[in-house]
BANU-969978 format. One record per residue: residue number from 1; residue in three letters; x, y negated, z negated of N, C-alpha, C in turn. Coordinates in steps of 0.1 Angstrom, whole numbers, plus 5000, padded with zeros to 4 digits. Layout:
N
(NUM ala (X Y Z) (X Y Z) (X Y Z))
...
REM end
This chain:
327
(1 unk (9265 4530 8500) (9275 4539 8495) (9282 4533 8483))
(2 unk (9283 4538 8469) (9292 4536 8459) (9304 4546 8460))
(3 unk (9313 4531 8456) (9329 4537 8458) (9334 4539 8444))
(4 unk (9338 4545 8435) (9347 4544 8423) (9360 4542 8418))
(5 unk (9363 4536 8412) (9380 4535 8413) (9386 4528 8398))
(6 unk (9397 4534 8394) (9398 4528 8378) (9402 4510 8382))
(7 unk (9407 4508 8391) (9415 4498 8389) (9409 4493 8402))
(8 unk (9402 4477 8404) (9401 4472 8419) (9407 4456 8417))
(9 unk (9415 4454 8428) (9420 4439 8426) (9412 4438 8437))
(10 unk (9406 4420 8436) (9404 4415 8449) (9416 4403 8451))
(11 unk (9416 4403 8464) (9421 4396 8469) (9439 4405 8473))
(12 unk (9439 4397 8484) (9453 4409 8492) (9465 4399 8492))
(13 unk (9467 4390 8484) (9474 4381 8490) (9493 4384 8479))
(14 unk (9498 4380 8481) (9511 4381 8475) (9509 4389 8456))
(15 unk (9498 4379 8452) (9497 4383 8435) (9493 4396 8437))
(16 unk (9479 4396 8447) (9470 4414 8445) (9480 4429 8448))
(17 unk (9490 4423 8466) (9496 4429 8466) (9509 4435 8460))
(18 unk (9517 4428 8448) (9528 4430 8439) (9519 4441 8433))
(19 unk (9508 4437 8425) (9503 4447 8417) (9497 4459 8425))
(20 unk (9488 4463 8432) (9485 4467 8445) (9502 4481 8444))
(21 unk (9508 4473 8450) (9522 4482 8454) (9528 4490 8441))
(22 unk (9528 4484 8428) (9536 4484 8415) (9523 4495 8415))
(23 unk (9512 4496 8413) (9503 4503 8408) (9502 4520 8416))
(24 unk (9503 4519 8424) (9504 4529 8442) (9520 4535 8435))
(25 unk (9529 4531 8434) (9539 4537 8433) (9536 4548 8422))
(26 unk (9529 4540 8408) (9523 4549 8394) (9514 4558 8396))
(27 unk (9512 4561 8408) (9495 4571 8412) (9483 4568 8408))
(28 unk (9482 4554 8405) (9469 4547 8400) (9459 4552 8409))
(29 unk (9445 4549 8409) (9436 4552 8418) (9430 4535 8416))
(30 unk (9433 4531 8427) (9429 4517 8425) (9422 4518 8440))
(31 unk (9415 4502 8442) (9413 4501 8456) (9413 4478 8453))
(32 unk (9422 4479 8471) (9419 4463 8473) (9410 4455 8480))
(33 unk (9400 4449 8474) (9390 4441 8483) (9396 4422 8491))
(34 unk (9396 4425 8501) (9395 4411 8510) (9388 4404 8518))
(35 unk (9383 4394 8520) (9372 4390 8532) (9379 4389 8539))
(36 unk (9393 4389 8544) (9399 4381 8556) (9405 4401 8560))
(37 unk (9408 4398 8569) (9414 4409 8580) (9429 4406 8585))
(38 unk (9441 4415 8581) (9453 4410 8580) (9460 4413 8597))
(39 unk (9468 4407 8605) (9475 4399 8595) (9466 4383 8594))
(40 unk (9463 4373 8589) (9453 4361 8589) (9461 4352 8586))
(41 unk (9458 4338 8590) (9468 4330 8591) (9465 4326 8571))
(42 unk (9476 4315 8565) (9477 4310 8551) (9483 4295 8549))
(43 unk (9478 4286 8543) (9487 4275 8541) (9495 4279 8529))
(44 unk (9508 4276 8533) (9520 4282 8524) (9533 4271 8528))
(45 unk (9541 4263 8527) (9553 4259 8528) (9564 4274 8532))
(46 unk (9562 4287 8524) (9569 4295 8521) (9583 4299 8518))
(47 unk (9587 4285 8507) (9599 4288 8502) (9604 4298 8490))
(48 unk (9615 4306 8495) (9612 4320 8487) (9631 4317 8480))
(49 unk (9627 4312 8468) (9642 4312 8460) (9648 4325 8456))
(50 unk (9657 4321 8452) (9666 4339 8446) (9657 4345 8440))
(51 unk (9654 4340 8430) (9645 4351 8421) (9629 4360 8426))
(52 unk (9627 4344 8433) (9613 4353 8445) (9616 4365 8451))
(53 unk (9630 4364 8461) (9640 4374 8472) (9639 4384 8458))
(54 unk (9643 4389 8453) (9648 4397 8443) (9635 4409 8440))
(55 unk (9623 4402 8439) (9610 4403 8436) (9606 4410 8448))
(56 unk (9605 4406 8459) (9602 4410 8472) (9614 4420 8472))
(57 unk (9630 4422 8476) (9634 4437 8475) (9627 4446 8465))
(58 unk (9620 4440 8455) (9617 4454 8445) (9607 4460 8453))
(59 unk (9594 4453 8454) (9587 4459 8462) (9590 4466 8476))
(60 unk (9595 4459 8488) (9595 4462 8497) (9610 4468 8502))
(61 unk (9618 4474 8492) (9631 4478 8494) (9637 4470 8500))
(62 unk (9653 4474 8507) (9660 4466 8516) (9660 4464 8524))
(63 unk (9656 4478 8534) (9658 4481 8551) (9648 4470 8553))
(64 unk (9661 4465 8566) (9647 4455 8571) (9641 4444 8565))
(65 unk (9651 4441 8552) (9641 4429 8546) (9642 4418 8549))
(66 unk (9655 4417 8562) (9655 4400 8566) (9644 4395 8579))
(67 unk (9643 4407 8581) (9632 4404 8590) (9621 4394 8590))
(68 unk (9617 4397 8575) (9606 4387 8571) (9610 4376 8567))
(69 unk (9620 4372 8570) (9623 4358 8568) (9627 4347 8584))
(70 unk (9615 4340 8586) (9620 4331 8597) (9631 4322 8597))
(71 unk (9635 4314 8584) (9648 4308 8580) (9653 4314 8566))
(72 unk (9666 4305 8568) (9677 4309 8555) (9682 4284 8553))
(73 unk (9682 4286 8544) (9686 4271 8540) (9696 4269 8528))
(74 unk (9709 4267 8532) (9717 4263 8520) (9719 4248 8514))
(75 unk (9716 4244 8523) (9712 4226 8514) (9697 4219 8514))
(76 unk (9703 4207 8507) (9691 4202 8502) (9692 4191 8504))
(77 unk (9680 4183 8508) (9682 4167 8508) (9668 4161 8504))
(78 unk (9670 4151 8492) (9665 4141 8491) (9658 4126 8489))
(79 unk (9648 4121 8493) (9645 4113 8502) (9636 4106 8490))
(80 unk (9638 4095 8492) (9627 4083 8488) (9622 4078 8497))
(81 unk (9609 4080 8499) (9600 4079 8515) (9611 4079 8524))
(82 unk (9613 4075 8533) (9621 4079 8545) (9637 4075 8542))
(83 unk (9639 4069 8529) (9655 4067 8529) (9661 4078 8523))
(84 unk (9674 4080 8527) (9682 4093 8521) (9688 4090 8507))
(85 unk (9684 4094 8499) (9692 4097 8483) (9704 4106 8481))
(86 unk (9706 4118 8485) (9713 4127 8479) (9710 4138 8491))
(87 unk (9724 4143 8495) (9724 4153 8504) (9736 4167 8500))
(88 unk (9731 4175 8492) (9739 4185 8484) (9734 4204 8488))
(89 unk (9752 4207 8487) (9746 4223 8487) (9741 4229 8474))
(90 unk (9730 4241 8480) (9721 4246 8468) (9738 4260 8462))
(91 unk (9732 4261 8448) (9740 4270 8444) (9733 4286 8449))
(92 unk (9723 4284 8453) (9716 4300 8454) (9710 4294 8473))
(93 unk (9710 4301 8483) (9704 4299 8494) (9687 4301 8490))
(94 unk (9679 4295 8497) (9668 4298 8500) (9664 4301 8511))
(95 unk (9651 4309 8512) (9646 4317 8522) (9634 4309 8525))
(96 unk (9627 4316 8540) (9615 4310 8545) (9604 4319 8553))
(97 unk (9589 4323 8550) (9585 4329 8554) (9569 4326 8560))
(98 unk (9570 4332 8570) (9559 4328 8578) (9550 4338 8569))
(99 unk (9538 4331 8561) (9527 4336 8552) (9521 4349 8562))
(100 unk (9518 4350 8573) (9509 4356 8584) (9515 4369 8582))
(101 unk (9533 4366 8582) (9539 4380 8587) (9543 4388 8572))
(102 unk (9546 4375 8567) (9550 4381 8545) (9540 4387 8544))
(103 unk (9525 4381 8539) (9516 4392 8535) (9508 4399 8543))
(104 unk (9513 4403 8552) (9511 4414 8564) (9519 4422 8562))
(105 unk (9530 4421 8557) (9542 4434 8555) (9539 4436 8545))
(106 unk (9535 4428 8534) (9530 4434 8518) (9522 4445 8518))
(107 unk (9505 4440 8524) (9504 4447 8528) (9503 4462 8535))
(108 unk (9509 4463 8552) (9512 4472 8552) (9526 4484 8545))
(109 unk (9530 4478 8536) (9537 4485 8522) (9534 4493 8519))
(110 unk (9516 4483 8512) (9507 4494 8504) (9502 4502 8512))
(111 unk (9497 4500 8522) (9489 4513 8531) (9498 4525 8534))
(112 unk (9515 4519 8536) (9524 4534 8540) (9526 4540 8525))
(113 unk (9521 4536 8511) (9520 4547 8501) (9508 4552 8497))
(114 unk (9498 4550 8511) (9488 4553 8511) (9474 4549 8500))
(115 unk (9479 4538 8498) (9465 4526 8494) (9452 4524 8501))
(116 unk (9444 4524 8492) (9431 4520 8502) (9424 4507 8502))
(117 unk (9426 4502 8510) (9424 4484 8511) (9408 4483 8517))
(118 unk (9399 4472 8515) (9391 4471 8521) (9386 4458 8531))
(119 unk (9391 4459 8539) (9395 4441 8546) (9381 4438 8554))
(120 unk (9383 4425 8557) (9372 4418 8565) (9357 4421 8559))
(121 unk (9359 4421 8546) (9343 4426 8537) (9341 4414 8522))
(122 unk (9336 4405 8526) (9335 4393 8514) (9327 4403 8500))
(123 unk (9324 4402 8490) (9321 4399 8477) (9311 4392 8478))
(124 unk (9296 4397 8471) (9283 4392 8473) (9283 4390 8457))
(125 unk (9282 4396 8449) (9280 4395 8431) (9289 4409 8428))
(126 unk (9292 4403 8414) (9297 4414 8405) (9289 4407 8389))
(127 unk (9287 4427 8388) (9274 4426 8375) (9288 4431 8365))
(128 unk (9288 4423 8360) (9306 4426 8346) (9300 4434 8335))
(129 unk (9287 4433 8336) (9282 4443 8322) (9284 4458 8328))
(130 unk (9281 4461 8337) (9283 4473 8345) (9289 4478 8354))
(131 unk (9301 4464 8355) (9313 4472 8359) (9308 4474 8374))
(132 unk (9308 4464 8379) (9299 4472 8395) (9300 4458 8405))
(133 unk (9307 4458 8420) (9306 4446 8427) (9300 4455 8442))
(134 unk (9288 4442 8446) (9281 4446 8452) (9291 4436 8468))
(135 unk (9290 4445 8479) (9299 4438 8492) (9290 4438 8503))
(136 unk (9294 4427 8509) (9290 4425 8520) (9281 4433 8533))
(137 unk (9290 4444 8532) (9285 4454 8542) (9277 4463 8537))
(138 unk (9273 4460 8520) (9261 4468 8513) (9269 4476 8504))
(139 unk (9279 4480 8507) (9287 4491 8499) (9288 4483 8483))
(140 unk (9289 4492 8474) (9288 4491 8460) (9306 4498 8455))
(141 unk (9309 4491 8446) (9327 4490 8444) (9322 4493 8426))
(142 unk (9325 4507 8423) (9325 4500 8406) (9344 4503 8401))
(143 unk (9343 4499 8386) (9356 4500 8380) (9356 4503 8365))
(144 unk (9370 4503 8363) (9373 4503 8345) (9374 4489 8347))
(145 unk (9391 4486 8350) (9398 4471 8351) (9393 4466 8365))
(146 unk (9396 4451 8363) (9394 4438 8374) (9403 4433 8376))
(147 unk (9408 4432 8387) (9419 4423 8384) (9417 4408 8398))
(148 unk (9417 4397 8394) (9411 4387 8404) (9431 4382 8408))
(149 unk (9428 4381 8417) (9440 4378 8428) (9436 4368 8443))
(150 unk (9424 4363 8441) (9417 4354 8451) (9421 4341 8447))
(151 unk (9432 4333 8446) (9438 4323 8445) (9432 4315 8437))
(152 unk (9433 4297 8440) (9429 4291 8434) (9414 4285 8427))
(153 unk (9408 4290 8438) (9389 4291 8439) (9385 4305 8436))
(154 unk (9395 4312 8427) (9389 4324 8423) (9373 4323 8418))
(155 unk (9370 4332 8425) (9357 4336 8420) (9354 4335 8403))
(156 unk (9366 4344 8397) (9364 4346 8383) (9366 4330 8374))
(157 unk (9370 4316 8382) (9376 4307 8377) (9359 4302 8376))
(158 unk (9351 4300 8382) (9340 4297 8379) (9331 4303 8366))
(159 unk (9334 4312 8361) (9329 4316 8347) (9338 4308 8340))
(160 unk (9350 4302 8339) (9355 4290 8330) (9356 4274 8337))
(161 unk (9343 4273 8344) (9343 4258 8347) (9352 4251 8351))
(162 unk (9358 4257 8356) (9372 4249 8362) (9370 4246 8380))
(163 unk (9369 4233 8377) (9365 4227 8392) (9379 4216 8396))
(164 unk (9378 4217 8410) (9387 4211 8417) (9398 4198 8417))
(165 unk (9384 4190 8407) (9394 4175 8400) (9410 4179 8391))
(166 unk (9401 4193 8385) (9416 4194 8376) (9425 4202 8384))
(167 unk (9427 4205 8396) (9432 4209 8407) (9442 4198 8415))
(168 unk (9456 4207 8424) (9458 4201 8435) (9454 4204 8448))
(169 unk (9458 4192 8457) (9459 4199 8473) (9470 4203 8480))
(170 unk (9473 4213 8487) (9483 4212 8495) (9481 4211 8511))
(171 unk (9488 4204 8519) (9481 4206 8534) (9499 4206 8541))
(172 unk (9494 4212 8548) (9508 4213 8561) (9506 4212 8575))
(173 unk (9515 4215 8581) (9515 4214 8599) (9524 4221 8602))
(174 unk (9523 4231 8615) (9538 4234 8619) (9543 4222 8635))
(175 unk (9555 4216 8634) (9555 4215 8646) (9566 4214 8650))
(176 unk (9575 4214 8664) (9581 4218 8674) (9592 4208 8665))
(177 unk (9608 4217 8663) (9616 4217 8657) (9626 4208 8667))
(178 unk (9629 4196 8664) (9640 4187 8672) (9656 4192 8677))
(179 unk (9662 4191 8688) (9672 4195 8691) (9683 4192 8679))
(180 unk (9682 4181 8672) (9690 4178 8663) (9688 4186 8649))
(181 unk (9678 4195 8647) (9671 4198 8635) (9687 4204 8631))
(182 unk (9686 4204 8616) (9690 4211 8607) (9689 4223 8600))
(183 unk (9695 4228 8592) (9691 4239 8583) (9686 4231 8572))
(184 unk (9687 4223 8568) (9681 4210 8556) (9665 4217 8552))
(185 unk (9667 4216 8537) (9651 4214 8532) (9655 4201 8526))
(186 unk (9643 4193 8533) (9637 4179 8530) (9630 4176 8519))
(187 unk (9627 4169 8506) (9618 4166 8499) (9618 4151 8498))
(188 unk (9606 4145 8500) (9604 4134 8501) (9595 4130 8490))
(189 unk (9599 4118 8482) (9592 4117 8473) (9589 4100 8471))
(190 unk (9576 4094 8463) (9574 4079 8466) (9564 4080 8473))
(191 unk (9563 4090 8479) (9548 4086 8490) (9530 4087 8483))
(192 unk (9531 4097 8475) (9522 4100 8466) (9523 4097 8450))
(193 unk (9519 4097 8447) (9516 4088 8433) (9520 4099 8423))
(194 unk (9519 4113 8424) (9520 4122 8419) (9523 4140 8417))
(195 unk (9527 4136 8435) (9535 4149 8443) (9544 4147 8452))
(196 unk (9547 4153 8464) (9557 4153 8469) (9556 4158 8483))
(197 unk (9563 4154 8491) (9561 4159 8508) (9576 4168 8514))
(198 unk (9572 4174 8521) (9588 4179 8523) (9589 4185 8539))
(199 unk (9600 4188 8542) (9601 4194 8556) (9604 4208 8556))
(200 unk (9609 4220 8560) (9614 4230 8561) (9614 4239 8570))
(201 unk (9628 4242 8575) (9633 4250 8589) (9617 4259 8587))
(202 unk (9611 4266 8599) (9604 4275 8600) (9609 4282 8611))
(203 unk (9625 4288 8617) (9623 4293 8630) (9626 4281 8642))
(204 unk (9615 4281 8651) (9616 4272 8663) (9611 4258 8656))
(205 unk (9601 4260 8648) (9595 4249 8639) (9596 4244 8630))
(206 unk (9593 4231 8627) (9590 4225 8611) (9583 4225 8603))
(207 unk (9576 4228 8589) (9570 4227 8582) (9566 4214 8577))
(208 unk (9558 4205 8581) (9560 4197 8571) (9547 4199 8567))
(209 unk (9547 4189 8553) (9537 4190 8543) (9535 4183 8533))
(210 unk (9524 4181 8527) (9525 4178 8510) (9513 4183 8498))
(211 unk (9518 4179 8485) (9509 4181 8476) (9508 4171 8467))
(212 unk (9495 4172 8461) (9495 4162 8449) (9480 4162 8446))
(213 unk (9480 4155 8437) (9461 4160 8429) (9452 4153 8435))
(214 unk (9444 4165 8435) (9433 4161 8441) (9424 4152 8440))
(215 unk (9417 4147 8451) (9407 4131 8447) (9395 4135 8457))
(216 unk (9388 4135 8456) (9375 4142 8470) (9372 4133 8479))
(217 unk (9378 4115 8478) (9372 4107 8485) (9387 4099 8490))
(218 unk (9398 4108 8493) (9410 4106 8501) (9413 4110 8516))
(219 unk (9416 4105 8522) (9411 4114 8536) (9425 4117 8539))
(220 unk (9427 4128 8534) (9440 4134 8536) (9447 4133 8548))
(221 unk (9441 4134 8562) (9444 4140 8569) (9450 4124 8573))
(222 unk (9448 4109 8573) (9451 4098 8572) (9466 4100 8568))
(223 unk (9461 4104 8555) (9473 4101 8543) (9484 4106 8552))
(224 unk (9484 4122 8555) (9497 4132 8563) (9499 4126 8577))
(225 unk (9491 4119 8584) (9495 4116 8596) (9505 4104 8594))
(226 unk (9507 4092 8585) (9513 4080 8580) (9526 4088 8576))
(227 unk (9525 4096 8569) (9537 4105 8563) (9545 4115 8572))
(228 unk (9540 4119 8582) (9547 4128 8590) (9550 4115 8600))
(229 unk (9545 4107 8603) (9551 4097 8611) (9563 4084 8603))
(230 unk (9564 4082 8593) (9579 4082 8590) (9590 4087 8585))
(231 unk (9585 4101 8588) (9596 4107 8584) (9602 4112 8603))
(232 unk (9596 4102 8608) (9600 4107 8622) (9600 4115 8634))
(233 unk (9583 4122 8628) (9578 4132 8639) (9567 4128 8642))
(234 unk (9563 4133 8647) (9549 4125 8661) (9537 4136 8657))
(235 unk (9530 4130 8643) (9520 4137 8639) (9508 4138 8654))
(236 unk (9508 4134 8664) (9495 4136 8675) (9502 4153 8681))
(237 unk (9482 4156 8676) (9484 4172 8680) (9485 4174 8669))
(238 unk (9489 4177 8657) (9494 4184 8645) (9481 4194 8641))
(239 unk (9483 4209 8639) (9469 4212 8634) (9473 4213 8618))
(240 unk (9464 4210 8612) (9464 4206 8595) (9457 4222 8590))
(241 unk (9463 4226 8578) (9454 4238 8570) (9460 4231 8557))
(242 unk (9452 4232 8549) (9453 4231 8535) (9447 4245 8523))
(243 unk (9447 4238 8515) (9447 4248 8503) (9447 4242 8488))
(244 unk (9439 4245 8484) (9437 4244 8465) (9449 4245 8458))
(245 unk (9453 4243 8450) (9465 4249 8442) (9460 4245 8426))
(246 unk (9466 4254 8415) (9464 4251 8403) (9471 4241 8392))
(247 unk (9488 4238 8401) (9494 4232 8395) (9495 4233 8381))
(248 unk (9499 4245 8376) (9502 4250 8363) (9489 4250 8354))
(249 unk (9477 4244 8357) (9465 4247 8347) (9466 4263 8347))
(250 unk (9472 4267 8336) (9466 4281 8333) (9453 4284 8326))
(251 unk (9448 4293 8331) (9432 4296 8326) (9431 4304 8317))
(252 unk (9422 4297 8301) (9423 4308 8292) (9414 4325 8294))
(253 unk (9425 4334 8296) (9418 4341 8300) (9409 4349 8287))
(254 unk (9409 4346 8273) (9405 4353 8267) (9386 4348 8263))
(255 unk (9387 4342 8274) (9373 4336 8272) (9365 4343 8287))
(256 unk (9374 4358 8292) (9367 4358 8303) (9360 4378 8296))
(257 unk (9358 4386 8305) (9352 4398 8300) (9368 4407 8298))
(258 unk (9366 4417 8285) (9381 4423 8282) (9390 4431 8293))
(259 unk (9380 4436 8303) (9384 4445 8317) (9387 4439 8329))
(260 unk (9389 4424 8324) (9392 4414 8338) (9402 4405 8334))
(261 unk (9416 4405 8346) (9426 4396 8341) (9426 4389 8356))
(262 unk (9434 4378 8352) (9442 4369 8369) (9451 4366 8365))
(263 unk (9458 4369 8379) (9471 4365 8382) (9473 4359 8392))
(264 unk (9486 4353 8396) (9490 4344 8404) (9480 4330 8403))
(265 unk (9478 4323 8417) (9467 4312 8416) (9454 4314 8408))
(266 unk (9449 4325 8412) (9438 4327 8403) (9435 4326 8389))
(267 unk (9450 4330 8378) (9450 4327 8366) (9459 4316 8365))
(268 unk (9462 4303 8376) (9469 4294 8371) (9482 4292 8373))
(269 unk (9489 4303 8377) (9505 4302 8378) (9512 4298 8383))
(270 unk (9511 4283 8387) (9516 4278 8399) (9529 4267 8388))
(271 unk (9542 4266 8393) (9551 4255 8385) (9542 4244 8388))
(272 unk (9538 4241 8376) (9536 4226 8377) (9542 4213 8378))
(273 unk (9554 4215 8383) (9563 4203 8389) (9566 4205 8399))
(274 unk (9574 4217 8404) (9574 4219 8420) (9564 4225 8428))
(275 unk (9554 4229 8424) (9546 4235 8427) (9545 4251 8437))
(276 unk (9556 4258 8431) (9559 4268 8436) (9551 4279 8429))
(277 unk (9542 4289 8441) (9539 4303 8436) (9544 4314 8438))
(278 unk (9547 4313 8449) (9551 4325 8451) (9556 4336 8443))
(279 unk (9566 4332 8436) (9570 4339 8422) (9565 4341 8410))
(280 unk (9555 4334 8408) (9549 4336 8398) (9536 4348 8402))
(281 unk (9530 4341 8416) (9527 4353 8420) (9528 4366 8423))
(282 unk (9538 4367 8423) (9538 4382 8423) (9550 4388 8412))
(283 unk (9551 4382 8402) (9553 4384 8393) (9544 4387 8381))
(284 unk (9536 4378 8378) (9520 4382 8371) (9517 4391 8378))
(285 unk (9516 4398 8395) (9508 4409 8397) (9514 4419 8392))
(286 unk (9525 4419 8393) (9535 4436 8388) (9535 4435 8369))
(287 unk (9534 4425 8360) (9536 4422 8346) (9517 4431 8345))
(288 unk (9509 4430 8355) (9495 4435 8353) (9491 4451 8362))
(289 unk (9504 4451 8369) (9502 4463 8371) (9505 4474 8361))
(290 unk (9516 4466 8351) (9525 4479 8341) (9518 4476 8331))
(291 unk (9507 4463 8327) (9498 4461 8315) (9484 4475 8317))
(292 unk (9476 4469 8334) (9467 4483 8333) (9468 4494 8329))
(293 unk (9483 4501 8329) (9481 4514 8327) (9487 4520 8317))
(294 unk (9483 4512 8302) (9487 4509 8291) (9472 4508 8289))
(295 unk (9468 4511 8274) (9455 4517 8265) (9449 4507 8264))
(296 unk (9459 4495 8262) (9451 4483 8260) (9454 4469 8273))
(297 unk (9450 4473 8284) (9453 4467 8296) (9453 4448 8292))
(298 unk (9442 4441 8284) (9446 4428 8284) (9452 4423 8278))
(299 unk (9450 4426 8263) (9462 4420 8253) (9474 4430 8259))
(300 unk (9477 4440 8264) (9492 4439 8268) (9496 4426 8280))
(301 unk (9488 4425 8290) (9489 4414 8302) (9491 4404 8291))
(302 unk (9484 4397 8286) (9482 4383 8280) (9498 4382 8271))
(303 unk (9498 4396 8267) (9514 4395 8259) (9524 4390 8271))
(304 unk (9527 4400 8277) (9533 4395 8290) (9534 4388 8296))
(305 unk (9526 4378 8297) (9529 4363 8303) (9531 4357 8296))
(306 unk (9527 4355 8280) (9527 4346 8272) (9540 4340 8272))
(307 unk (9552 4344 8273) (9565 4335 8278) (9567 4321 8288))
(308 unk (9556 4331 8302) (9554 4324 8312) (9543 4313 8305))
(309 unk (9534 4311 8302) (9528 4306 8301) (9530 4291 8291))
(310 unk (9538 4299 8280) (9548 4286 8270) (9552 4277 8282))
(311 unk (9567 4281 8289) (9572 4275 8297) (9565 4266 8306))
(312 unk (9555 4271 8313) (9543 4263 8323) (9540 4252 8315))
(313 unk (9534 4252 8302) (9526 4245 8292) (9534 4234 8291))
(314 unk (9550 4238 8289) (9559 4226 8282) (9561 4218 8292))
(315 unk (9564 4224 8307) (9569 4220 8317) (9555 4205 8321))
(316 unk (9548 4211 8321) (9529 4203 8318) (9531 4189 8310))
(317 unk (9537 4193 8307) (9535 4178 8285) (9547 4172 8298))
(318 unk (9556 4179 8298) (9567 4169 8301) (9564 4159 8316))
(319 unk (9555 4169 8326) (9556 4157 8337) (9540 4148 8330))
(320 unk (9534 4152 8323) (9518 4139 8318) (9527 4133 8310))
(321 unk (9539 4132 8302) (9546 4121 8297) (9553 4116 8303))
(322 unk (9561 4121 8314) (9570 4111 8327) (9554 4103 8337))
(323 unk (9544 4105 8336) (9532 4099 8344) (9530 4089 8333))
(324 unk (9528 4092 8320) (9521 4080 8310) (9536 4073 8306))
(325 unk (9546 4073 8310) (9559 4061 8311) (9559 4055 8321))
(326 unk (9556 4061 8330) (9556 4052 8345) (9544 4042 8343))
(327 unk (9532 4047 8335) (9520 4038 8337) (9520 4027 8332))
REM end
């Protein structure tokens, strides 16, 4: 069976869904493809700053919005491997979200303005000359626009040779939150050569985790057990999920086909110093929902980030010149 649709994002995750919802509200005729079946678990930290919060009421209005947040955090503390530096309140609170239940409510958003999603169906090839992606279950998906929203191993990242060296990792744990816990987000820094580890309320649990660039012959799981064990928790039992990240390499998209953009991880938008997406992610997805339905869907997108994109770049030079001072 061939399906038709002007507009198909793949991938459901925070970027696809901003645009997804932004798009559904304009009466687009779009459709979302996913291999995973929601709600599915995510490695995420899930710290959601003011401006992310802001981003999330646009989409998902107010009723009910604190729901999706398992914590609220008004300070901050930082750490040079296990000794305390600086223990201060934030000017803006931060928020905390369990990935499983966020983009499961994104999500079902889009379905109550009656979106048509296609879950638990992977992506077998897409023929870009004809506009046509062939799925898993045999079904044929054609389009006008593309829009890739599959994170950091985007599919579409492979037509620009971008492999994992120029990549980071992130890996985390949830585990069982100490009677003494705090509201505190922890950032611990010193332990990696070139990222950072941190804690954060989740609810009954703690988040811990870290990131930093990737090397293929590091045994991570070493590295995080040494690190969650001096910061004072009892990594035995921990279950580990990790995840790719782009760490600000933005992807030139004008070297990809004119009817195909990315957003969030998939075109790169990750801060490259703190390594925060969320906001970018779903920020690129709604900057590409209002670009599609405009005559000239890429150079409008590409206009519209290009701000974003400056800033990422500069932010870039600045930490490869605080790395080549240190060296």
């Amino acid at each position: 069976m061939e399906h038709r649709y002007d507009t198909v994002i793949i991938g459901a995750g925070p970027a696809g869904m901003a645009c997804a919802v932004t798009m559904q509200h304009r009466g687009a005729r779009l459709c979302v493809i996913d291999r995973a079946v929601f709600p599915r678990k995510k490695a995420c930290a899930g710290l959601v700053t003011a401006k992310t919060y802001k981003l999330i009421k646009l989409l998902c209005g107010s009723k009910d919005i604190n729901k999706l947040f398992c914590a609220k955090s008004s300070n901050v503390r930082l750490f040079r491997k296990s000794e305390l530096l600086v223990e201060a309140p934030l000017e803006n609170a931060v928020r905390l979200v369990d990935r499983e239940v966020f983009d499961n409510a994104l999500v079902n958003t889009y379905k109550a303005l009656g979106g048509t999603i296609i879950e638990g169906v992977g992506v077998i090839h897409i023929d870009y000359e004809n506009n046509r992606i062939r799925l898993a279950n045999g079904d044929s998906v054609t389009y006008r626009n593309l829009i890739f929203a599959d994170g950091a191993l985007s599919r579409a990242r492979k037509l620009l040779n971008v492999n994992k060296t120029k990549m980071a990792i992130g890996i985390e744990a949830f585990i069982p939150a100490k009677n003494t816990e705090t509201d505190f987000v922890d950032l611990y820094f010193d332990y990696l050569a070139d990222g950072y580890a941190w804690a954060f309320p989740h609810g009954d649990t703690i988040c811990v985790g870290a990131a930093c660039s990737y090397e293929k012959r590091v045994n991570y799981r070493e590295v995080f057990d040494n690190i969650i064990a001096d910061m004072g928790y009892d990594p035995a039992g921990a279950k580990y999920i990790g995840a790719f990240l782009p760490y600000g390499l933005v992807m030139p998209q004008e070297d990809l086909p004119d009817n195909v953009i990315l957003i969030g991880d998939a075109g790169g938008f990750t801060d490259p110093i703190s390594g925060e997406g969320l906001y970018m992610a779903m920020r690129t997805g709604i900057l590409a929902a209002k670009a599609v339905l405009t005559p000239d869907p890429k150079k409008n997108y590409l206009d519209s980030v290009q701000p974003l994109t400056r800033s990422y770049e500069y932010r870039r030079m600045n930490q490869l010149y605080r790395d080549y001072k240190k060296s």
